[in-house]
C-alpha positions as CSV (number, residue, x, y, z in Angstrom):
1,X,-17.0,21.7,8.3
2,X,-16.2,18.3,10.2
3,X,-18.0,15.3,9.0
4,X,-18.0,11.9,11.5
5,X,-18.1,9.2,8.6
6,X,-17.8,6.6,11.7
7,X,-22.0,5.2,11.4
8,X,-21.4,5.7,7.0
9,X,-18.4,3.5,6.9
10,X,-19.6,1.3,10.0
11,X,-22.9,0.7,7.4
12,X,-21.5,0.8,3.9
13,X,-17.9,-0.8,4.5
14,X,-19.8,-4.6,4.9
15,X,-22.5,-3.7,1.7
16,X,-19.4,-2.8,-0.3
17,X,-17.3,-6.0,0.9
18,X,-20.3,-8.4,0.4
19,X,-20.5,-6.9,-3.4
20,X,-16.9,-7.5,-4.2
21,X,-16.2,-10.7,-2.2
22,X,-19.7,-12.7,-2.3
23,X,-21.0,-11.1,-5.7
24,X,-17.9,-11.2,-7.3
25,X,-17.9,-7.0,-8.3
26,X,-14.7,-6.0,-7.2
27,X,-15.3,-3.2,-10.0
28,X,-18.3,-1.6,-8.9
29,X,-16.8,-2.2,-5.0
30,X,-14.2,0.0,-6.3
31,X,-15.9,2.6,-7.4
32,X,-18.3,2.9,-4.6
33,X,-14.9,2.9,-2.1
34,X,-13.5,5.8,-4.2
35,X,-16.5,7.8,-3.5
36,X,-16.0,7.3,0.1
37,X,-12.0,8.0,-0.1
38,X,-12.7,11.4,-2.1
39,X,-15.2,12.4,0.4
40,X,-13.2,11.9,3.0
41,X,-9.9,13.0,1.8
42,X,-12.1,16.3,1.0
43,X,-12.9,16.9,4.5
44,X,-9.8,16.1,5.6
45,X,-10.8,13.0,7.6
46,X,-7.5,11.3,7.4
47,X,-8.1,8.8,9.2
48,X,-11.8,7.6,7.5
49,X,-9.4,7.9,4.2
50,X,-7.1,5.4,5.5
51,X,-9.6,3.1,6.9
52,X,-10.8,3.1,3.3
53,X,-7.7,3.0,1.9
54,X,-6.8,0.0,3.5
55,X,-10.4,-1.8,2.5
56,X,-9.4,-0.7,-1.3
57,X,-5.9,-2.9,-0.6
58,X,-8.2,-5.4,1.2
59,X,-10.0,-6.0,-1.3
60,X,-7.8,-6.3,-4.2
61,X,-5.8,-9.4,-2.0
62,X,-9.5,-11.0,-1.1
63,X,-10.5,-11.2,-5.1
64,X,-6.7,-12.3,-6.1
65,X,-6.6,-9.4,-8.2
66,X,-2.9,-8.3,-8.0
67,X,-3.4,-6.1,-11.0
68,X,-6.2,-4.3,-10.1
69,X,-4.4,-3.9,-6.4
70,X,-1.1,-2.3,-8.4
71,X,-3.1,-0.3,-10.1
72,X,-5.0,0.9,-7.0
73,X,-1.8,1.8,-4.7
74,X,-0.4,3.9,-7.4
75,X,-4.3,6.1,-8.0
76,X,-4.4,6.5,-4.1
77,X,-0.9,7.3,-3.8
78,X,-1.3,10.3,-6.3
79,X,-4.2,11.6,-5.8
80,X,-4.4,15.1,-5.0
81,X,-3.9,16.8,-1.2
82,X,-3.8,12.7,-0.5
83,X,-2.5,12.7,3.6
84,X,1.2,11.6,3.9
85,X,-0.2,8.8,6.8
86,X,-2.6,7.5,4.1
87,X,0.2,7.3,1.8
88,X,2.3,5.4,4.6
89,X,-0.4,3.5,5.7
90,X,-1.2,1.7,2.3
91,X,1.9,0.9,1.6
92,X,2.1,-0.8,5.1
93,X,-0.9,-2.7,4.3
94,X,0.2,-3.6,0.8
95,X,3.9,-4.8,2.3
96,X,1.5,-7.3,4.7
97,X,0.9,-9.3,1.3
98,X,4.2,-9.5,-0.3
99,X,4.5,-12.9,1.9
100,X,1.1,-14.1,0.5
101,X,1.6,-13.1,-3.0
102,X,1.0,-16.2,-5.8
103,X,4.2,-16.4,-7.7
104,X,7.3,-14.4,-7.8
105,X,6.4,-12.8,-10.9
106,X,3.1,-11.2,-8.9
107,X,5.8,-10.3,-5.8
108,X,8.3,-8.8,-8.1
109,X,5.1,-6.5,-9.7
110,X,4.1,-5.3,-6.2
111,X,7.9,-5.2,-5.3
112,X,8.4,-2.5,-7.9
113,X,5.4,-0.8,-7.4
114,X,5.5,-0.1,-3.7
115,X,9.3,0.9,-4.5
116,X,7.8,3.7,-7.1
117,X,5.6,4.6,-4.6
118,X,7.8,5.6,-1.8
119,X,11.0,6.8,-3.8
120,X,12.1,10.1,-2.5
121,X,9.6,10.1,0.2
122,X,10.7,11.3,3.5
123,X,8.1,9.9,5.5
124,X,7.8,6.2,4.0
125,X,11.8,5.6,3.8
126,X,11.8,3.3,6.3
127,X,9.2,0.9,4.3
128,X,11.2,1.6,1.6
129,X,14.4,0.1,3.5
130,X,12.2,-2.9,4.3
131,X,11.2,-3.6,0.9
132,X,14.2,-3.2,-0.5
133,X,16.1,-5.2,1.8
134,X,13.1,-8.0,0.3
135,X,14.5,-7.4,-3.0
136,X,17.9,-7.6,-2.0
137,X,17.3,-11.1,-0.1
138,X,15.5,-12.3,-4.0
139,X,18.4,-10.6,-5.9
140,X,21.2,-12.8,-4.0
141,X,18.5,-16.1,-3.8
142,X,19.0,-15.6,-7.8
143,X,22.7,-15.4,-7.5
144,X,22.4,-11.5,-8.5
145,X,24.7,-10.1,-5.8
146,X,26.0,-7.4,-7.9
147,X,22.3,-6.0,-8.0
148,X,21.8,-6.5,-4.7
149,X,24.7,-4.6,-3.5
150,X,24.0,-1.6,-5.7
151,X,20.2,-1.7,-4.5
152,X,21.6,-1.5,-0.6
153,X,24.2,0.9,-1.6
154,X,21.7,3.5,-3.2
155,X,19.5,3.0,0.0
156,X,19.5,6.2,2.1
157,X,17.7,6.5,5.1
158,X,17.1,9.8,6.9
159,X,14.9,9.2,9.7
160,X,17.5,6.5,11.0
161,X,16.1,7.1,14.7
162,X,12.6,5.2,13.4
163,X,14.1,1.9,12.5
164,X,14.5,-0.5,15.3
165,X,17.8,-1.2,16.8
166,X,18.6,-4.0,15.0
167,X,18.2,-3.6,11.4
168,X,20.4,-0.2,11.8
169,X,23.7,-2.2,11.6
């Protein structure tokens, strides 16, 4: 059975936004975008689950809950038959923020999080390179070059052909 959630997320994705963002119920946004994500990752709509996926991340950023957005990367990211493009895709939104995070101890949170979320992962290894390559350029800002050396040595990249030309070197 194919579902077209396109007219159900064009109408509830704004209702649920409005409730987190002007009514202040990220919680209750949540829940109601978790319904949506199971329904759709039950159907096998992968792209309606990363479309709410990516609201879930959204979200998180929009209410300054850094937390909360933790929290939610590692749920979706585990959740059973969960697509690998969904996986790849959140953590693509959620490396978007690292820039905008508050404080270092917030970026260093969602550092190591998006790092546990794509260890020994095939398909998200070159978002793994990029984010570690972040932590590398923090480790040697705090003068911690032995870290940062070990980080880039233990970095293996299989898909080399994805990464653009210049960051292969």
């Amino acid at each position: 059975m194919e579902t077209n959630f396109d007219k159900l997320l064009e109408d509830e994705l704004p209702k649920i936004k409005d409730l987190a963002t002007k009514e202040g119920n990220l919680s209750l946004a949540l829940e109601q975008l978790y319904g949506l994500e199971k329904q759709t990752r039950a159907t096998e709509s992968f792209s309606h689950t990363s479309i709410v996926c990516k609201e879930i991340v959204k979200l998180c950023f929009e209410c300054n809950e850094w937390a909360q957005l933790q929290e939610c990367l590692i749920l979706l990211s585990k959740k059973r038959n969960q697509s690998k493009t969904v996986i790849q895709h959140i953590v693509q939104e959620a490396m978007q923020l690292l820039d905008k995070t508050p404080d270092h101890e917030t970026k260093m949170g969602l550092i190591d999080t998006l790092r546990s979320i794509t260890e020994g992962k095939v398909y998200v290894e070159v978002e793994r390179a990029r984010i570690t390559r972040v932590l590398c350029e923090i480790k040697e800002k705090e003068g911690e070059l032995r870290t940062a050396s070990k980080l880039l040595q233990e970095l293996q990249v299989e898909t080399f052909g994805q990464m653009e030309k210049k960051r292969k070197s």
